[in-house]
RODO-2510 file (C-alpha; in nm, 4 decimals, decimal comma):
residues 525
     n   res          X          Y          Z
     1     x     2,1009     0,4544     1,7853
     2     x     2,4170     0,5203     1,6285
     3     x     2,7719     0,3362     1,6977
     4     x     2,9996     0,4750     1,8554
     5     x     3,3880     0,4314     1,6572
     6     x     3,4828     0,2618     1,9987
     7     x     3,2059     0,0252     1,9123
     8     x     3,2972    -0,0325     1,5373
     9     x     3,6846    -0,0944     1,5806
    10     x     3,6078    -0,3434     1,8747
    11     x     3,3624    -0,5128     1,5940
    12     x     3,6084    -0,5126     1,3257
    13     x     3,8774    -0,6327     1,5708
    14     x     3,6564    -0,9693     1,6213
    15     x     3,5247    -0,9913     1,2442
    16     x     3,6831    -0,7582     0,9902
    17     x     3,3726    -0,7501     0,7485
    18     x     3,1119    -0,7977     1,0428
    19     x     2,8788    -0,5323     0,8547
    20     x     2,8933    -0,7653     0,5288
    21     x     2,7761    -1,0647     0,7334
    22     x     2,4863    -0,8275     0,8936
    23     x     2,4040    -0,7236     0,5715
    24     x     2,3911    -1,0862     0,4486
    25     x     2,1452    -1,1958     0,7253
    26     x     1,9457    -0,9491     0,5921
    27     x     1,9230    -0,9805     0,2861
    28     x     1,8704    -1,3915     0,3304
    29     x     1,5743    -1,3305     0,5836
    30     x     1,3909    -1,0981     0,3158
    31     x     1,4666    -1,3863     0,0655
    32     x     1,3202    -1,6274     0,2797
    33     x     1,0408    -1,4734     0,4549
    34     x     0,9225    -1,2529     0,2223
    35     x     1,0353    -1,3959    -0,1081
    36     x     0,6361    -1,3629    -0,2659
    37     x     0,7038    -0,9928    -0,1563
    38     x     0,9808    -0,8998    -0,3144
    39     x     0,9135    -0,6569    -0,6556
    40     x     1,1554    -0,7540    -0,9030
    41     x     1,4429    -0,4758    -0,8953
    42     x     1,4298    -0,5742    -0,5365
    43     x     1,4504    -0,9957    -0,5573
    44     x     1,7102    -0,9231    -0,8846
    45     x     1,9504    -0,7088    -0,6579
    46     x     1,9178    -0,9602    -0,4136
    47     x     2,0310    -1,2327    -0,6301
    48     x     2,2962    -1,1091    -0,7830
    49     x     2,5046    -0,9006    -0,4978
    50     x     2,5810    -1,2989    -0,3756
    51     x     2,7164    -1,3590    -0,7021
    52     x     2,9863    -1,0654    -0,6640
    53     x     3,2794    -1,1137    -0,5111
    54     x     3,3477    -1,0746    -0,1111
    55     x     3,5473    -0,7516    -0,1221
    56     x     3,2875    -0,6014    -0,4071
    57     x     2,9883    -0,6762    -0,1739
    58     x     3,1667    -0,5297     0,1117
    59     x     3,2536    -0,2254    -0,0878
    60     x     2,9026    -0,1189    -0,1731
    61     x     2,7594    -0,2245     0,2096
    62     x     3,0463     0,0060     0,3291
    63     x     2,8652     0,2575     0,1687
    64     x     2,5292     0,1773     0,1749
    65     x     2,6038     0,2162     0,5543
    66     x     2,7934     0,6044     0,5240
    67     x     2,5579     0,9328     0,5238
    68     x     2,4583     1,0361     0,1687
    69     x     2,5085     0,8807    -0,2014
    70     x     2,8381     1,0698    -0,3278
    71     x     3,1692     0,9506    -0,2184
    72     x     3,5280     1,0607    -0,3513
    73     x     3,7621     0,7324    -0,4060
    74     x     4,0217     0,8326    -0,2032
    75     x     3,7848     0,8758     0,1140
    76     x     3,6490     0,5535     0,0297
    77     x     3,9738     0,3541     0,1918
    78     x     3,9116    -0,0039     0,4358
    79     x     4,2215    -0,1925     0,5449
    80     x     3,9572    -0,5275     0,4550
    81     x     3,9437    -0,3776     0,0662
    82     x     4,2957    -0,3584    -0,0666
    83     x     4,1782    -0,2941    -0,4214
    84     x     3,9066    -0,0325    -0,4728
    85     x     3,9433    -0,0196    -0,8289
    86     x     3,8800    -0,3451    -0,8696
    87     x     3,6212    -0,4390    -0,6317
    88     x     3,4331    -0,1286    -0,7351
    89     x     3,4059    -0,3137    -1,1276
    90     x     3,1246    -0,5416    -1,0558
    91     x     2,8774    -0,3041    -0,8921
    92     x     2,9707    -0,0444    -1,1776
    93     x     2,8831    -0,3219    -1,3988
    94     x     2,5345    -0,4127    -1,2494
    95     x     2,4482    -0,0302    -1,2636
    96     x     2,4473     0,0176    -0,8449
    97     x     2,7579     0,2222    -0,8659
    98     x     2,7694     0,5093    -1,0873
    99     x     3,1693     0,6415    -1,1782
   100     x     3,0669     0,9632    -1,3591
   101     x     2,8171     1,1075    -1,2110
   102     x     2,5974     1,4304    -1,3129
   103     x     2,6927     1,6471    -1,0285
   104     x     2,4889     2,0351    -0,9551
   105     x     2,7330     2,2797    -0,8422
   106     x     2,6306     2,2431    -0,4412
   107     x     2,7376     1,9258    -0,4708
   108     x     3,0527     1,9981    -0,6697
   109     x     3,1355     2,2559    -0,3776
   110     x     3,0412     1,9878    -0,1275
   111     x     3,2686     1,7709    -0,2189
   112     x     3,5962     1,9536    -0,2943
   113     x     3,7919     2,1934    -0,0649
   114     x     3,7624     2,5546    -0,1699
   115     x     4,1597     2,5343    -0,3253
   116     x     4,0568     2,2655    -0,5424
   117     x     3,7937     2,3975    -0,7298
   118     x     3,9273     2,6902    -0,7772
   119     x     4,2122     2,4423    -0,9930
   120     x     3,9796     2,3383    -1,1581
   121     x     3,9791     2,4545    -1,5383
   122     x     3,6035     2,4608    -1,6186
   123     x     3,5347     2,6223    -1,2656
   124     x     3,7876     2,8073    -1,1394
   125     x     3,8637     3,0712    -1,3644
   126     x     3,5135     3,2035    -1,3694
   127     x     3,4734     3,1987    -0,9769
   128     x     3,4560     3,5326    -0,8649
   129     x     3,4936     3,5504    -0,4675
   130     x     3,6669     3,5164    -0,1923
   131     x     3,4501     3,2346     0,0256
   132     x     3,3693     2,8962    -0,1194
   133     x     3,0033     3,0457    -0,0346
   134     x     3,0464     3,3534    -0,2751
   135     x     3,2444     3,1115    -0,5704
   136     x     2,9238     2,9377    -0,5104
   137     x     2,6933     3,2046    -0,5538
   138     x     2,8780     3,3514    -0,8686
   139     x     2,8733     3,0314    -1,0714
   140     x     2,5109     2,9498    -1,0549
   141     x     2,4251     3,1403    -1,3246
   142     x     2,7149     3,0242    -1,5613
   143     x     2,6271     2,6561    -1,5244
   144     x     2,2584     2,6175    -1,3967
   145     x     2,2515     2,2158    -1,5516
   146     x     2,4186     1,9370    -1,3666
   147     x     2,8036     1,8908    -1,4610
   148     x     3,0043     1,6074    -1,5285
   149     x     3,3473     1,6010    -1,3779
   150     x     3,5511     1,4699    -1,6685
   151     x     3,4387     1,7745    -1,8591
   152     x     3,5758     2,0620    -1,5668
   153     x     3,8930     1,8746    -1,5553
   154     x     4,0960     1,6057    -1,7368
   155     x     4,1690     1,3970    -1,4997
   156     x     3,9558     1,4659    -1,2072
   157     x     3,9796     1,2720    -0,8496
   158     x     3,7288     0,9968    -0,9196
   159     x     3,3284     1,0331    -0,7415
   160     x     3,1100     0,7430    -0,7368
   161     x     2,7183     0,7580    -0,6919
   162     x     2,5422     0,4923    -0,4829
   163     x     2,2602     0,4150    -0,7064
   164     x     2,1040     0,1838    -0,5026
   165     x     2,0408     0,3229    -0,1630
   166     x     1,6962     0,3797    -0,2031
   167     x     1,6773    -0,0028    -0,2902
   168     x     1,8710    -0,1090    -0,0253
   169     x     1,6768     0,1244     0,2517
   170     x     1,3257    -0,0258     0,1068
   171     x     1,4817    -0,3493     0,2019
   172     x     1,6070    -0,2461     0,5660
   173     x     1,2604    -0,1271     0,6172
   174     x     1,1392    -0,4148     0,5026
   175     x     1,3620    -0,6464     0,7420
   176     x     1,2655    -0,4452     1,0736
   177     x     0,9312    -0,2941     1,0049
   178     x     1,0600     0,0643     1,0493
   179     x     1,2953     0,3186     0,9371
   180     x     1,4580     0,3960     1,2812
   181     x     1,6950     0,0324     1,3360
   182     x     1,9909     0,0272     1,0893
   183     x     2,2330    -0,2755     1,0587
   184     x     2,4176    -0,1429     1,4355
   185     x     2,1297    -0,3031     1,5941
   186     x     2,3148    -0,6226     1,4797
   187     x     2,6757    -0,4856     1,6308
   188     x     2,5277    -0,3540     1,9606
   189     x     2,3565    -0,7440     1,9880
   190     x     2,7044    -0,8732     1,9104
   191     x     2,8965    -0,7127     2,0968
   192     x     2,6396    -0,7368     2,4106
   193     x     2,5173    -0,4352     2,4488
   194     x     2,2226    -0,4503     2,3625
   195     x     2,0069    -0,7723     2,5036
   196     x     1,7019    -0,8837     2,3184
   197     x     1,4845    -1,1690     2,3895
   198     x     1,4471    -1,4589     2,2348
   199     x     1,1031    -1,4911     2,0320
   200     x     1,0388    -1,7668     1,8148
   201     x     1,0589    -1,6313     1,4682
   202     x     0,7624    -1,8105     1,2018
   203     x     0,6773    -1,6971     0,8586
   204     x     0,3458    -1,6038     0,9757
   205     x     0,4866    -1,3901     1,1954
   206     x     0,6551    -1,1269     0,9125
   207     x     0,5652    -0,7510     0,9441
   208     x     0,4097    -0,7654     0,5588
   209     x     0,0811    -1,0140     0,4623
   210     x     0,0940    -0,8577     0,1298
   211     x     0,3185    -0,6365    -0,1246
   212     x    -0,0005    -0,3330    -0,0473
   213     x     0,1204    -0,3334     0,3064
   214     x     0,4466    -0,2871     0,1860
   215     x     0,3713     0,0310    -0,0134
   216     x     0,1065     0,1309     0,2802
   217     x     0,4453     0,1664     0,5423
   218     x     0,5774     0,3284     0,2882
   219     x     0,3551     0,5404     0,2262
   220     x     0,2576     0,6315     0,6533
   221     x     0,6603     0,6953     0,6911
   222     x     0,6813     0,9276     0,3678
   223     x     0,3785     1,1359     0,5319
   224     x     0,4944     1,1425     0,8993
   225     x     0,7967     1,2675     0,7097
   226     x     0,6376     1,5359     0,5514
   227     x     0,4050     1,6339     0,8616
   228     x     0,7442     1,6861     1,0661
   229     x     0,8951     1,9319     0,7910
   230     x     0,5575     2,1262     0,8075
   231     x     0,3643     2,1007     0,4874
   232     x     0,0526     2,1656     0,4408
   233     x    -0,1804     1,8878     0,6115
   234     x    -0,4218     1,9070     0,3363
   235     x    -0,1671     1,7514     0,0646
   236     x    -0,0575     1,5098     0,3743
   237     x    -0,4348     1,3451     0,3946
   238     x    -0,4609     1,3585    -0,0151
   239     x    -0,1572     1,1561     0,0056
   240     x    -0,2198     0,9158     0,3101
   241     x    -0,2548     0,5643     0,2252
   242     x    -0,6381     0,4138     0,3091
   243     x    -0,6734     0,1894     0,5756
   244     x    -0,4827    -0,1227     0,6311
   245     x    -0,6787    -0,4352     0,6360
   246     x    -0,5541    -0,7423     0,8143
   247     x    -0,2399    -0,5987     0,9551
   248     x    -0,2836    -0,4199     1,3283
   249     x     0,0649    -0,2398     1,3562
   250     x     0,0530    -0,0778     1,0309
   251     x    -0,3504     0,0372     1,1034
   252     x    -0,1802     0,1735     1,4468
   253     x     0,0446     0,3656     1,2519
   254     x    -0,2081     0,5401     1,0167
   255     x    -0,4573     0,5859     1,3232
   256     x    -0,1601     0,7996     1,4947
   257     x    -0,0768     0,9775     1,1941
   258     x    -0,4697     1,1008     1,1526
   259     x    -0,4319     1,2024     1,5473
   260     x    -0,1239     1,3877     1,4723
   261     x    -0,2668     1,5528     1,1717
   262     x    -0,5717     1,6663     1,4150
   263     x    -0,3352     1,8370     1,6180
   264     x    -0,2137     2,0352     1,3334
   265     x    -0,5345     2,1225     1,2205
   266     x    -0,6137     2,2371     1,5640
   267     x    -0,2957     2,4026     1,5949
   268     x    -0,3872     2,6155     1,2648
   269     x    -0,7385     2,6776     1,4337
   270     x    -0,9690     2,4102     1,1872
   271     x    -1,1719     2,2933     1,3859
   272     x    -1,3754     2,1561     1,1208
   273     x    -1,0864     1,9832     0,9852
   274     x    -0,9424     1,8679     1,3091
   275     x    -1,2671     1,6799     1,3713
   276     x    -1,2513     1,5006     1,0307
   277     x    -0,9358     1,3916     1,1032
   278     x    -0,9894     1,2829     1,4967
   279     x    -1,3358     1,0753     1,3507
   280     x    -1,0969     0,8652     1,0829
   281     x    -0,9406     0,6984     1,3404
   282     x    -0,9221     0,5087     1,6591
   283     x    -0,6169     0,6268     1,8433
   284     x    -0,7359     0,6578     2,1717
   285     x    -0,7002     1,0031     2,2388
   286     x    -0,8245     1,0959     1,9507
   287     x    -1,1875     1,1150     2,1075
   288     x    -1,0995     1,2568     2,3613
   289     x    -0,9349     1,6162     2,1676
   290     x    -1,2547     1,5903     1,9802
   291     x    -1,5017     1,5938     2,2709
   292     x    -1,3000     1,8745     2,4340
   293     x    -1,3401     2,0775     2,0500
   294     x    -1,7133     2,0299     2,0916
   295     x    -1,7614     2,1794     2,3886
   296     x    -1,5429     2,4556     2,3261
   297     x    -1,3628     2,6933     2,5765
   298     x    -1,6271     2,6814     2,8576
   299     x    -1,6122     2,3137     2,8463
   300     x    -1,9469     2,3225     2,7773
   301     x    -2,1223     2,0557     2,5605
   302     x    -2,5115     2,0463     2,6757
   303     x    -2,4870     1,7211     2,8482
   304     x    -2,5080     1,8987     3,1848
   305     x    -2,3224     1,9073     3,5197
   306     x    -2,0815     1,6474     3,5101
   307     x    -2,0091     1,4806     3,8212
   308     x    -1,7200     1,6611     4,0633
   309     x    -1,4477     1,4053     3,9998
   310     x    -1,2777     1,2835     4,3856
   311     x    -1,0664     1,5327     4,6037
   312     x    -0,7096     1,4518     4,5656
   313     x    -0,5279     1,4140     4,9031
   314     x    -0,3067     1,6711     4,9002
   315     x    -0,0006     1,8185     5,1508
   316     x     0,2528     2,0632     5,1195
   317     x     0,6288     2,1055     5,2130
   318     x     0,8293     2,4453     5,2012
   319     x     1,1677     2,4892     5,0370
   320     x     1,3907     2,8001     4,9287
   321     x     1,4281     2,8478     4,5608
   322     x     1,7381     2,6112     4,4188
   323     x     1,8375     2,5042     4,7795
   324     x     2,1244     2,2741     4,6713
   325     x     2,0525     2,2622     4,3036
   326     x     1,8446     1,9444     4,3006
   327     x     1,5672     1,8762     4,1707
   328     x     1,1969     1,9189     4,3754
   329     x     1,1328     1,5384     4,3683
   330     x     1,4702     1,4687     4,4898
   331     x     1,4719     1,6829     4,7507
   332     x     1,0998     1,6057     4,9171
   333     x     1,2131     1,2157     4,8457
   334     x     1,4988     1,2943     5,1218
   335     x     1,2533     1,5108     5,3516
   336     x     1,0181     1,2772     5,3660
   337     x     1,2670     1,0083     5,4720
   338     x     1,4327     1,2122     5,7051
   339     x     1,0995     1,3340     5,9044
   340     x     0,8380     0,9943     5,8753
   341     x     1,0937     0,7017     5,9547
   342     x     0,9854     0,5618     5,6359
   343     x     1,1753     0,4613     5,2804
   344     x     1,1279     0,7097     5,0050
   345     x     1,2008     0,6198     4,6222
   346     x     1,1405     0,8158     4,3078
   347     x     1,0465     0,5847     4,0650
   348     x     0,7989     0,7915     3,8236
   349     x     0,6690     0,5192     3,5845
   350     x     0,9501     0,3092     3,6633
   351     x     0,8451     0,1060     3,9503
   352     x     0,4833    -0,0011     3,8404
   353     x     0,5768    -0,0340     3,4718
   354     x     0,8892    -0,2721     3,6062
   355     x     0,6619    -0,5093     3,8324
   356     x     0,4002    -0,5762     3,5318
   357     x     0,6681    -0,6221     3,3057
   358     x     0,8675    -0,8756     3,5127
   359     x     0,5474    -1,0608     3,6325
   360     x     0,3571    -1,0586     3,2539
   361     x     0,7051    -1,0722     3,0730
   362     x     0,5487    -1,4297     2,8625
   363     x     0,2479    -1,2810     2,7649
   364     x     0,4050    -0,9245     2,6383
   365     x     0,6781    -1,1458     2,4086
   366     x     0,4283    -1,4177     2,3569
   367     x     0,4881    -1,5079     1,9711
   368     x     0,1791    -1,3811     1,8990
   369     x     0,1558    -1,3203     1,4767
   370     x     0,2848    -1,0073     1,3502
   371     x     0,4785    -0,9352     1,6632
   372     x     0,8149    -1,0321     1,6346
   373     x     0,9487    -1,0597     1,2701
   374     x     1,3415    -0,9907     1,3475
   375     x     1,5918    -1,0447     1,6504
   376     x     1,6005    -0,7052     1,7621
   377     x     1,2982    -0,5992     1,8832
   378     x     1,2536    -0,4178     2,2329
   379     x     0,8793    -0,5163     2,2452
   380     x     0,6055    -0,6212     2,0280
   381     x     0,5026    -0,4542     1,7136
   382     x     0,1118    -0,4333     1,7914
   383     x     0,2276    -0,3055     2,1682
   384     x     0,0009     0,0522     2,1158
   385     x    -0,1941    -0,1276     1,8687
   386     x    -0,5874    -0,1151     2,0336
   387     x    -0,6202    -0,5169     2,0687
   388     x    -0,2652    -0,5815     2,2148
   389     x    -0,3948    -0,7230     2,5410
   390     x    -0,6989    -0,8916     2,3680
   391     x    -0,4740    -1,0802     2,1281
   392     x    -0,2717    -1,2025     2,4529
   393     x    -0,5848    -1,2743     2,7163
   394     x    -0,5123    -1,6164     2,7788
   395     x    -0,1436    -1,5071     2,8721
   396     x    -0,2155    -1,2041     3,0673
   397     x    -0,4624    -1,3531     3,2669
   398     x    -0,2694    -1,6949     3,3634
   399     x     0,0296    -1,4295     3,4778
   400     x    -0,2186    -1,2218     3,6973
   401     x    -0,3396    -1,5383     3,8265
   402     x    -0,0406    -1,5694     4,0181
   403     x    -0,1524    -1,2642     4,2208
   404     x    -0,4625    -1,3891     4,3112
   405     x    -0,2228    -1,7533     4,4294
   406     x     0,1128    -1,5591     4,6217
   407     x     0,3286    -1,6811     4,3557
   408     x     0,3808    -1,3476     4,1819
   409     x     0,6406    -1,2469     4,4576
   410     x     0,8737    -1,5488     4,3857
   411     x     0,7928    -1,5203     3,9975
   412     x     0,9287    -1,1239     3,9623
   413     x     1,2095    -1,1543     4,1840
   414     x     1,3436    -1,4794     3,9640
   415     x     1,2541    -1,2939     3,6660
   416     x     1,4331    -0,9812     3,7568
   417     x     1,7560    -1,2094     3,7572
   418     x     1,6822    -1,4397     3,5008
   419     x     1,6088    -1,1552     3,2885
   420     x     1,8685    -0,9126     3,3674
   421     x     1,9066    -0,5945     3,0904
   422     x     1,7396    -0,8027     2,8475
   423     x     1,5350    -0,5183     2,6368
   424     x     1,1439    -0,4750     2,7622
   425     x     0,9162    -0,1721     2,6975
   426     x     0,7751    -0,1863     3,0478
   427     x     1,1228    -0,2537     3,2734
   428     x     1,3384     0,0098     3,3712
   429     x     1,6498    -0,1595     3,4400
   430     x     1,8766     0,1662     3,5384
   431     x     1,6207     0,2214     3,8394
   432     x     1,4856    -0,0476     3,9804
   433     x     1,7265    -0,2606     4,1809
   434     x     1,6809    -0,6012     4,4295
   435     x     1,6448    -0,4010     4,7364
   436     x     1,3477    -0,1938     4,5816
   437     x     1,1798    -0,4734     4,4478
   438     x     1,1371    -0,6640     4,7487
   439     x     1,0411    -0,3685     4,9714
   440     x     0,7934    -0,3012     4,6889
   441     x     0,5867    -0,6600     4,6845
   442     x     0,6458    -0,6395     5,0639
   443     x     0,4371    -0,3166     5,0831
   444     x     0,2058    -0,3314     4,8013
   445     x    -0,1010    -0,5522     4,8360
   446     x    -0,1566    -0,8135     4,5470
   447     x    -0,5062    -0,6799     4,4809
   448     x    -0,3581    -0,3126     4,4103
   449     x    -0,1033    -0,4423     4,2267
   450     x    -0,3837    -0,6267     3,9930
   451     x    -0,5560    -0,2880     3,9947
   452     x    -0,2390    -0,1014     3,8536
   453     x    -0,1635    -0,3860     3,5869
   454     x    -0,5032    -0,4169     3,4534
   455     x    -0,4756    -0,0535     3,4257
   456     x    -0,1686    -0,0828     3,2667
   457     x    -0,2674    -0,3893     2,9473
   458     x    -0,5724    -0,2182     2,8725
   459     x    -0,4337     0,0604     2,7247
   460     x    -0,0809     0,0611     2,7109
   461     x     0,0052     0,3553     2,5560
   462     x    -0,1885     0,5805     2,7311
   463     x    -0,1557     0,3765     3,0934
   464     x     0,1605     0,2996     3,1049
   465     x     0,2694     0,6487     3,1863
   466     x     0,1477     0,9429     3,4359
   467     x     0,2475     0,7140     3,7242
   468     x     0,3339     0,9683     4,0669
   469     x     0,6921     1,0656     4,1319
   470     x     0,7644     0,9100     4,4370
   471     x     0,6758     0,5605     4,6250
   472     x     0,7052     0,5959     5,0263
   473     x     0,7359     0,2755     5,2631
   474     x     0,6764     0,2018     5,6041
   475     x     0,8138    -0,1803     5,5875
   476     x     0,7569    -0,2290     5,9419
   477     x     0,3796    -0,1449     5,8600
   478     x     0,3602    -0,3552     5,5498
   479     x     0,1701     0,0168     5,4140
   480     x     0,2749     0,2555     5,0836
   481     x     0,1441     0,5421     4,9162
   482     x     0,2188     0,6972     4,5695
   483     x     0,3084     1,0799     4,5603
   484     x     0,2892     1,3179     4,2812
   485     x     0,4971     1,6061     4,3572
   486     x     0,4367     1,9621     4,2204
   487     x     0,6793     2,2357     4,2290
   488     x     0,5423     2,6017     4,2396
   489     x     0,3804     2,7103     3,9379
   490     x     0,3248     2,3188     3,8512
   491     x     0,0115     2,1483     3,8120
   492     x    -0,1217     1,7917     3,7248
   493     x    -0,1109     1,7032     3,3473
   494     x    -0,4331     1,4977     3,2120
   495     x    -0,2846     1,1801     3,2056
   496     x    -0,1987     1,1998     3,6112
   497     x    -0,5291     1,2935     3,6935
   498     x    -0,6436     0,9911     3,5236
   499     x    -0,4390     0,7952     3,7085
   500     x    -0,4709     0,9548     4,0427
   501     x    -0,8310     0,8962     4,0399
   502     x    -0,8426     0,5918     3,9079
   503     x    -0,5469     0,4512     4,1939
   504     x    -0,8551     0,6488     4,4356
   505     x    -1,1529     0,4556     4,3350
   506     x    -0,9793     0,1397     4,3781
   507     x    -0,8473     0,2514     4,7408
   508     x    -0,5034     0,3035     4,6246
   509     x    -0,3259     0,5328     4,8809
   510     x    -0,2100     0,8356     4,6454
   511     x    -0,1411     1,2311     4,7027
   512     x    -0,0048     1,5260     4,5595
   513     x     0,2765     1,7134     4,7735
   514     x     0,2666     2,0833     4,6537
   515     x     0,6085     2,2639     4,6954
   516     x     0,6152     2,6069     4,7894
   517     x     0,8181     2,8967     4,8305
   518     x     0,8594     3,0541     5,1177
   519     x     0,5756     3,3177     5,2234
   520     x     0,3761     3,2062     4,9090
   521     x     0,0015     3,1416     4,9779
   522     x    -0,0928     2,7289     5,0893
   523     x    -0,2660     2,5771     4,7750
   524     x    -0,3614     2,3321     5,0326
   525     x    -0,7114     2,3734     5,2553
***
C-alpha cells in the first residue's frame, strides 16, 4: 500500500525525518538479526551510512524511497535538507550517489522538458521534429552510446544516480520477507492506521536460516517476476532455485510458483509439461489440475464410476433484470427477510473466517519460529505453508476446546473488543459487527462451528474461502442455514462445491437459491 500525501505531511508534521528513523530501524534489525547474513557490500553500506551525517542519510533515504534511480537537483528539494550540495558530498564520496551520470537518450528526454533539450548544444541542433517523440526518434541514430551531460552542455542542471537502490531493496526484502511492504508500513503503524499485533520477536524467529535462503527468495521473486511479464516457462524452470531445505515459507513459495508454472503450461496446451511441473510440488491443488489432465475431457481416468456426490438443496426466487441496480445477493438477502420473519446477512467468507479467527486468534499469532520476523505482519509467514496447523496443534486444539466447554461464546465476543481492527488474515473487521456476532453463536451449534474451523486450519488456503453468500436466522428458533446464491447464467465454482458438501455430510444446513428471470425455465426439480 502506498501513502497517501495526506498521510506523509501529517507524519512529517509529528517527526520531520520520520522516514530516516524507519529506515534506521531497519537497517539496525538486519544488523542485529541477521548480522552472519549480511554479504559484505551489504554489512559495509550498513556501517558506514551511520557514520554520515543526519541530513546526508536523510538525503539518500529520501530517494531511496522516490520511483526510479535518476533525479534532477532541483526536484530533489526537503524543507528538513537546507543544503543539498552539501549533504549530497558524503554519499558521492562512498560511491552510492553518482553526479555525472552516463545517461541513453530516453532517459535524457525523460528527464528534461521538450524546450530544454532542444537548448541544448550537443542535442538540439540536430533534433529534427516537432514532438519530443519525433526529436527522440531522429537522434537515435546520431548518438546510439550513453551520453554524459557535461559534454551536451557546459553547465548543465545537475542529475544524480542512486547507485545503491538495488542494495538497499535486497535489504528491505530482507527486513520483511517480501518485496510488497515498503518503509509506509512503518507510517501507517505510526500514525494508527494500520494495527498489528504484538508477537514476540526472537532471533530464531528471522525469515533467513542461511545466506542460500537469501539468494533462494531472491531467486522465487525474480521468476514470479518474469512468469507475470510472460516469458517463456521453459527459461523460468531452468532458472528456478531447487528446493528449500529447513525453511517452510520460502518451500511454500517455490511449491506455488511450480503450480503457477503448470497453469501456463496448460494454458499453452503441454500437457506433458504441465504434469512435470504439478508432480515437483506440493501445493495443494496442484494434484488436483493433474488428476483432472489425466483423465482428460470426458473426465475419464479408468478408475470407474465414481460415487454421485450429495444433492444440493436447492430453491429459487424470481426477479426482473437490474430491478433497483443492486446486486443478486443483496436483493434475495432483503426478500428473504421480508417473506420468512427471519434475519438475513451476507457475509460470504466473512462470518465463518471472523469466528475462527477471534476464537483461535493465540494459536494463528502463536510465536511459532519463522513466523513473525518484523512488526508488521498481518498473519504468519508459514499461514499457506502445508504444516501451518501441525506446527500450532497444541494451540489450535486448547482454543477448540473451548467449544466442546461453552466458553467459546464469552471468549470471541471479548476478543472481538479486545482486539478491535488489529490486522488478522481470517477477521473481517468492515463486516462483522456486535449485533451479528451474537446472533451468530446464538444460532450456530458449537459442534458445527468445530466442523467449519477444522475445515478451515487444515487447509487454509484452500478452506478458508468458497464460504455461501448469505447466513439466515431464526433467533427465536435458535436454527441457521448458509445460502449460496446464483444469479442466471451462474453456477457453483469448485471450491463451493467442496464446501457445500462437506457443510452436508456433517449436517450443516446449506442451499443454493437460483435467481431467475422472469419466464426462464426452473433449474430447480
Amino acid at each position: 500500500m502506498l501513502v497517501g500525501e495526506g498521510e506523509r505531511r501529517t507524519a512529517a508534521a509529528v517527526e520531520p525525518r520520520y522516514y530516516l528513523r524507519n529506515f534506521e530501524t531497519l537497517l539496525r534489525t538486519l544488523r542485529e538479526r541477521d548480522g552472519d547474513l549480511l554479504e559484505d557490500d551489504e554489512a559495509r553500506f550498513i556501517a558506514q551510512f551511520f557514520e554520515v551525517q543526519t541530513e546526508a542519510r536523510a538525503l539518500l533515504v529520501r530517494m531511496v524511497m522516490r520511483k526510479g534511480s535518476l533525479f534532477r537537483a532541483n526536484r530533489l528539494e526537503y524543507h528538513e535538507i537546507p543544503d543539498l550540495g552539501e549533504a549530497v558530498k558524503p554519499l558521492i564520496g562512498h560511491g552510492w550517489v553518482d553526479d555525472d551520470p552516463s545517461l541513453s537518450l530516453e532517459e535524457i528526454f525523460r528527464l528534461f522538458r521538450h524546450d530544454e533539450i532542444a537548448a541544448f548544444p550537443g542535442l538540439g541542433q540536430r533534433a529534427r521534429g516537432k514532438s519530443k517523440a519525433e526529436r527522440l526518434e531522429s537522434l537515435r541514430e546520431a548518438f546510439p552510446q550513453p551520453l554524459q551531460l557535461r559534454a551536451l552542455c557546459a553547465s548543465p542542471d545537475m542529475v544524480y544516480r542512486l547507485v545503491v537502490d538495488g542494495l538497499c531493496e535486497r535489504l528491505r526484502g530482507m527486513f520483511f520477507g517480501n518485496f510488497r511492504q515498503e518503509l509506509s508500513e512503518f507510517v501507517l503503524a505510526d500514525l494508527g492506521i494500520f494495527r498489528y499485533e504484538a508477537v514476540a520477536l526472537e532471533v530464531r524467529s528471522r525469515p533467513f536460516a542461511t545466506r542460500a535462503h537469501v539468494h533462494a527468495f531472491h531467486g522465487l521473486h525474480r521468476c514470479r517476476t518474469w512468469l507475470a511479464e510472460g516469458r517463456d516457462p521453459a527459461e523460468i524452470e531452468r532458472s528456478m532455485p531447487p528446493p528449500v531445505a529447513g525453511c517452510d515459507w520460502l518451500d511454500a513459495r517455490r511449491d506455488k510458483l511450480c503450480f503457477r508454472l503448470g497453469r501456463e503450461w496448460e494454458r499453452r496446451g503441454d500437457t506433458e509439461a504441465a504434469l512435470r511441473s504439478y508432480a515437483a510440488c506440493a501445493y495443494p491443488e496442484a494434484q488436483t489440475r493433474a488428476q483432472r489432465l489425466r483423465a482428460g475431457p470426458s473426465g475419464k481416468n479408468g478408475r470407474g464410476r465414481r460415487a454421485r456426490p450429495p444433492v444440493i438443496p436447492a430453491f429459487e426466487l424470481e426477479f426482473d433484470d437490474h430491478a433497483g441496480g443492486r446486486g443478486v445477493e443483496y436483493r434475495v438477502r432483503d426478500a428473504l427477510a421480508a417473506t420468512e420473519q427471519s434475519s438475513v446477512h451476507f457475509v460470504e467468507n466473512g462470518l465463518i473466517n471472523s469466528l475462527f479467527g477471534l476464537l483461535c486468534w493465540p494459536a494463528i499469532f502463536a510465536p511459532v519460529p519463522g513466523a513473525f520476523f518484523h512488526p508488521f505482519h498481518h498473519g504468519p509467514a508459514d499461514l499457506q505453508c502445508v504444516g501451518f496447523f501441525a506446527r500450532r496443534q497444541s494451540e489450535f486444539a486448547a482454543c477448540f476446546e473451548e467449544l466442546r466447554s461453552g466458553l467459546y461464546r464469552r471468549t470471541i465476543l471479548a476478543r472481538y473488543l479486545d482486539k478491535q481492527g488489529i490486522l488478522s488474515p481470517f477477521v473481517a473487521w468492515g463486516l462483522i459487527d456486535e449485533a451479528l456476532l451474537r446472533e451468530a453463536l446464538e444460532c450456530i451449534p458449537s459442534a458445527h462451528l468445530r466442523v467449519l474451523f477444522e475445515w478451515i486450519s487444515t487447509d487454509v488456503r484452500v478452506n478458508r474461502s468458497g464460504f455461501p453468500d448469505l447466513v439466515q436466522f431464526w433467533p427465536a428458533q435458535g436454527n441457521y442455514r448458509l445460502i449460496e446464491v446464483k444469479g442466471p447464467g451462474d453456477r457453483l465454482q469448485d471450491n463451493q462445491r467442496r464446501c457445500l458438501r462437506h457443510c452436508l455430510d456433517h449436517g450443516i444446513p446449506v442451499s443454493v437459491c437460483h435467481v431467475r428471470r422472469p419466464g426462464a425455465v426452473s433449474k430447480v426439480a
